[in-house]
C-alpha positions in Angstrom: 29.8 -102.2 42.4 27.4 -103.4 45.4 28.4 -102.1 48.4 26.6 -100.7 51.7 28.9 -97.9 51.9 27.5 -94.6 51.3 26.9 -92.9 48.0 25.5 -89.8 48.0 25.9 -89.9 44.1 23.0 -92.4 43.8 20.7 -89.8 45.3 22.3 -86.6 44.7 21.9 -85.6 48.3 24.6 -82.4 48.9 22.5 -80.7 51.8 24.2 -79.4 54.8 22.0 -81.7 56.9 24.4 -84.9 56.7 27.8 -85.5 57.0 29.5 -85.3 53.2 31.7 -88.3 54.5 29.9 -90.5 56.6 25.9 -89.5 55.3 25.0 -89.5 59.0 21.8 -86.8 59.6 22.8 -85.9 63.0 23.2 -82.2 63.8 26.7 -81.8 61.8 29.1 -79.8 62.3 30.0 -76.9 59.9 33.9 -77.9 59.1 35.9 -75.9 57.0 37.6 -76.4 53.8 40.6 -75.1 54.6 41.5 -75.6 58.6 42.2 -73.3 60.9 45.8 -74.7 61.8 46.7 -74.1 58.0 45.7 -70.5 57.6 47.8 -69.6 60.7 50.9 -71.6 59.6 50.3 -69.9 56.3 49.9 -66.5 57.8 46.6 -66.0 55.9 43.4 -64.5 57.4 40.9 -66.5 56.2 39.5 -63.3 54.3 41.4 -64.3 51.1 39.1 -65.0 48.0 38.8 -68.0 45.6 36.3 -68.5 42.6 34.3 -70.8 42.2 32.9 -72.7 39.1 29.5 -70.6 39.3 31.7 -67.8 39.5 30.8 -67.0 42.6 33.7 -65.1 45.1 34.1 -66.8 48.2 36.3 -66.3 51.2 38.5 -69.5 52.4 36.8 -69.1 55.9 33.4 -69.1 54.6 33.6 -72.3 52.8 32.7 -75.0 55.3 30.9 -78.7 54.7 28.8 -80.2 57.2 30.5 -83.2 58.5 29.3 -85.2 61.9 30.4 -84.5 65.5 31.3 -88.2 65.8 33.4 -88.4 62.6 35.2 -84.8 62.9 36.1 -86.0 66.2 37.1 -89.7 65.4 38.4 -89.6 62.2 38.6 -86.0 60.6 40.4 -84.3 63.1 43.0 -87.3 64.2 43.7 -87.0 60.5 43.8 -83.1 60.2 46.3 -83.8 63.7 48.6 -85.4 61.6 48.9 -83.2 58.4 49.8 -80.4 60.6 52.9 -81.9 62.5 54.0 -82.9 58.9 53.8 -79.7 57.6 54.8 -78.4 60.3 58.2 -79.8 59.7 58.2 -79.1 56.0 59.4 -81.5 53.4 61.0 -83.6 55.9 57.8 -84.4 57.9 55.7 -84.7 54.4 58.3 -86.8 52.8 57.5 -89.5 55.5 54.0 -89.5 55.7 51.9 -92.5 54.5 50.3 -91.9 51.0 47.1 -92.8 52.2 47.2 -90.0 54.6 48.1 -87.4 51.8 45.3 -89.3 49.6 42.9 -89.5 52.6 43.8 -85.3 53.2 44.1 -84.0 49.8 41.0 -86.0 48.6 38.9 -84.8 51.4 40.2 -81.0 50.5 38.8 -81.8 46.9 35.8 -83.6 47.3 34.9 -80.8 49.9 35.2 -78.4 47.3 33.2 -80.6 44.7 30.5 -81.0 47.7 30.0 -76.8 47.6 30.3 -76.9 44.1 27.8 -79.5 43.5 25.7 -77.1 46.1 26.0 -74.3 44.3 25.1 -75.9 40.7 21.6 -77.4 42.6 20.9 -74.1 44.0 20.7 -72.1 40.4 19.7 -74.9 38.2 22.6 -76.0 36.5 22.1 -79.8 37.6 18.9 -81.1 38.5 18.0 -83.1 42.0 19.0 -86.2 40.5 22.1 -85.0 38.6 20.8 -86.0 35.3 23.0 -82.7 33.9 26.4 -84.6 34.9 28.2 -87.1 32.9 27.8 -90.3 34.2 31.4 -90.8 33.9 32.0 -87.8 36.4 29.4 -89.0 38.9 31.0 -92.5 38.5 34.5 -90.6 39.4 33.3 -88.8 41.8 31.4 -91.5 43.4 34.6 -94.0 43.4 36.8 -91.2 45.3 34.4 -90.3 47.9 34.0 -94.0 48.3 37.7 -94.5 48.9 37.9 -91.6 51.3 35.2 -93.1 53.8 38.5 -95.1 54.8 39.2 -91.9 56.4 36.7 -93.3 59.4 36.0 -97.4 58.4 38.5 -99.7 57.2 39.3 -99.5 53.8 41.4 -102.3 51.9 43.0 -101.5 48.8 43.9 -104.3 47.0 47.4 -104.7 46.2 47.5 -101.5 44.3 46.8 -97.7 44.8 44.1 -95.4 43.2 46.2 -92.5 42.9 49.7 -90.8 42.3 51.5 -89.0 44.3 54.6 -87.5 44.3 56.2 -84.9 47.0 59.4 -83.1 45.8 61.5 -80.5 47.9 61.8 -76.9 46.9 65.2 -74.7 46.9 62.9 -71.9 48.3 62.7 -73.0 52.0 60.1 -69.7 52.5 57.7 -70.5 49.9 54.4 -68.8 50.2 51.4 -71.4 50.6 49.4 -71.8 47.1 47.1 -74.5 45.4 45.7 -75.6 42.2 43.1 -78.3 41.7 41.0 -79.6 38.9 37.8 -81.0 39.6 36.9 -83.0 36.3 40.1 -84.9 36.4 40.9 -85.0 40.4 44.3 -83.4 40.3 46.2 -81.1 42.4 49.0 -79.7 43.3 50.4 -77.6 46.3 53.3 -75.7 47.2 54.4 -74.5 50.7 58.2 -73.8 52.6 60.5 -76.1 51.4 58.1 -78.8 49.9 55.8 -79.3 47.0 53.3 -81.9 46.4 51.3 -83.1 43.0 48.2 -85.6 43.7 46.3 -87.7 41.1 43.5 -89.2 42.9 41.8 -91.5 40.4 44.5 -93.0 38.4 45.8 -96.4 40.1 49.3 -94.9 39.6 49.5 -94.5 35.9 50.5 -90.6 35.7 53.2 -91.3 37.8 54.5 -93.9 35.6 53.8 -91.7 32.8 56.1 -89.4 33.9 58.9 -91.6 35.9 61.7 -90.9 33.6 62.1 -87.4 35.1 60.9 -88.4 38.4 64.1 -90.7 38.4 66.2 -87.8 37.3 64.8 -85.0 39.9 65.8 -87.7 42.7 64.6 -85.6 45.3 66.8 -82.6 43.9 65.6 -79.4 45.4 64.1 -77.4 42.6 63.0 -74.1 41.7 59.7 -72.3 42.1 59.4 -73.0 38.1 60.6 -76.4 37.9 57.9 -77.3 40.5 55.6 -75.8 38.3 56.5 -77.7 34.9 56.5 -81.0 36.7 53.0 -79.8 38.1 51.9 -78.9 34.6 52.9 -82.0 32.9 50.7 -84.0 35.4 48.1 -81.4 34.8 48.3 -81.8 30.9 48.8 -86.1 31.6 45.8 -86.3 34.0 43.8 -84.5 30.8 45.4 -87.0 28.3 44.4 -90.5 30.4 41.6 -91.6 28.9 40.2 -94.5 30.7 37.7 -94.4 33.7 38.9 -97.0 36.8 36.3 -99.5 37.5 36.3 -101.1 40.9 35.1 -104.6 42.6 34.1 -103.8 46.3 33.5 -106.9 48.5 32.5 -106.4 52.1 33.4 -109.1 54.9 33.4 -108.4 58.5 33.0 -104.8 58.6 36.1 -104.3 55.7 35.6 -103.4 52.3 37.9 -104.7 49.9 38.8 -102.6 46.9 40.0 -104.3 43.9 40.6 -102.7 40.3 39.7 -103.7 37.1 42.2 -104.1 34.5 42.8 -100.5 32.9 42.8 -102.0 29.5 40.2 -103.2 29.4 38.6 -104.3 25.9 40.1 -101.2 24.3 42.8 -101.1 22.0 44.5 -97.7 22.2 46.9 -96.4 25.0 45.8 -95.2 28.0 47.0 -91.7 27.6 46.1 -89.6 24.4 48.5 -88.4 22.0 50.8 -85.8 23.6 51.2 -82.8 22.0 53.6 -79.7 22.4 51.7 -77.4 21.2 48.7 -77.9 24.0 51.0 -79.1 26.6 53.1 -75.3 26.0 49.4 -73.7 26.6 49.0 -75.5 30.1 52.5 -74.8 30.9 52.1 -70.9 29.9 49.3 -70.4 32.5 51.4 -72.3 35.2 54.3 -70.2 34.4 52.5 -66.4 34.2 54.3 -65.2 37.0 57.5 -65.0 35.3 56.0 -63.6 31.9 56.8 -66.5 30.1 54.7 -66.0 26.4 53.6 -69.1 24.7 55.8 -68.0 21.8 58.8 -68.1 24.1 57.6 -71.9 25.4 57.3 -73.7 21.6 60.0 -71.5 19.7 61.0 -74.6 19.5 58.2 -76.8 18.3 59.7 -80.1 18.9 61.2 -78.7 22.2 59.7 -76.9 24.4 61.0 -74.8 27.3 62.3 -76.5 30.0 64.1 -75.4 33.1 65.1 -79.1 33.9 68.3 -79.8 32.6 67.3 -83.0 30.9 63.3 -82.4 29.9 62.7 -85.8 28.9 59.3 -84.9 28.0 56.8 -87.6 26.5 57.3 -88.6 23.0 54.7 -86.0 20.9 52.2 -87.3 18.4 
């Protein structure tokens, strides 16, 4: 994949010295994770705490990525503009925003948190300067996504198709409390605030949500409950942890455009894309989704070959 875009992958450069979008060494800004303007719609101080994967406690206001003046004021901002009059509108206003908005916003929320993390894992050892301790499948992920999101402030073609899922539901709950989940090693997330819920994979051209369109027909933007948002969040938890193929990418750049084009998923392999479902694991993801309503793994597979649902049809994946 030759390209001139930057890759900060190839040299494993995560100091606070350059932009983590743009690679530009010019006095950045310190930006943070999680904006201003959502913290005060979510009535949150900023002094709340989230782990991290070095277990470190952290305080949403203190995380912050250095990002340049030019592109927080030309693209980052324009972009963070936008997310906020959707949201501020709910599921009506996030229902009728362009995917590649959500892609551009949720991705940069993500890879902003794998930029700290990366931080982090350099500054006690855990990865070396050249990242020879990571996969190179996840650096190849990684790379791909933060390559994608540099559309955020150059133009970006993606080739008649779309590198993630995305799917935004309403909730029956119109006050519901602002929350988030995210998985680094498989780029998923999920979000819940008012009346709207949202579940983003970013690396998948599309195939969890085709995975799982049988009961994406049948909700049919039906509001649902605070625990039917969270099964349909698990299932696309447990189904971005079953696809087992890593997206490869042609990148051709003419006249200041780079053209994204994916390879054939298939590939030379034989077997399906996903892995084998199975109940048993899925009812373990779906327990820690569900732990504020005491729901015991026992409870979720009493049924082996059924597991709890609160959908009226479940229309779960056929098990191995």
């Amino acid at each position: 994949m030759n390209h001139s875009l930057y890759n900060p992958f190839k040299s494993f450069d995560f100091r606070n010295d350059k932009c983590f979008l743009s690679g530009n060494a010019t006095s950045p800004l310190a930006v943070r994770v999680l904006p201003d303007w959502l913290l005060n719609m979510a009535s949150l101080t900023g002094d709340e705490q989230i782990k991290l994967l070095d277990e470190s406690i952290r305080s949403y206001k203190s995380l912050v990525v250095p990002a340049s003046a030019e592109i927080y004021t030309e693209a980052i901002l324009p972009l963070e503009q936008k997310i906020e009059a959707a949201f501020e509108q709910g599921y009506k206003g996030v229902s009728t925003l362009p995917e590649i908005e959500l892609f551009q916003w949720i991705g940069k929320l993500m890879y902003s948190f794998l930029y700290i993390e990366m931080q982090g894992a350099i500054r006690l050892k855990q990865l070396s300067g050249d990242g020879m301790n990571m996969s190179q499948g996840l650096m190849h992920k990684f790379g791909n996504l933060h390559l994608m999101l540099q559309s955020i402030f150059t133009e970006v073609e993606f080739e008649e198709f779309v590198p993630w899922s995305i799917v935004v539901v309403p909730l029956e709950n119109a006050e519901t409390g602002f929350s988030f989940r995210d998985e680094i090693n498989t780029l998923i997330f999920s979000l819940k605030f008012k009346d709207f819920g949202i579940v983003a994979c970013l690396q998948d051209n599309g195939t969890n949500k085709r995975y799982h369109q049988q009961l994406l027909d049948f909700i049919n933007n039906k509001p649902l409950t605070d625990q039917q948002f969270e099964e349909l969040a698990a299932r696309f938890f447990y189904s971005a942890y079953l696809f087992n193929r890593l997206p490869e990418y042609n990148v051709i750049e003419a006249n200041g455009v780079a053209y994204i084009d994916p390879m054939p998923l298939r590939g030379i392999q034989n077997k399906p894309i996903f892995d084998e479902w199975q109940h048993k694991t899925y009812g373990q993801v779906l327990e820690n989704f569900w732990k504020p309503y005491e729901l015991t793994l026992f409870e979720i597979i009493k049924d082996p070959k059924a597991p709890l649902s609160f959908f009226e049809q479940p229309l779960l994946p056929d098990a191995g």
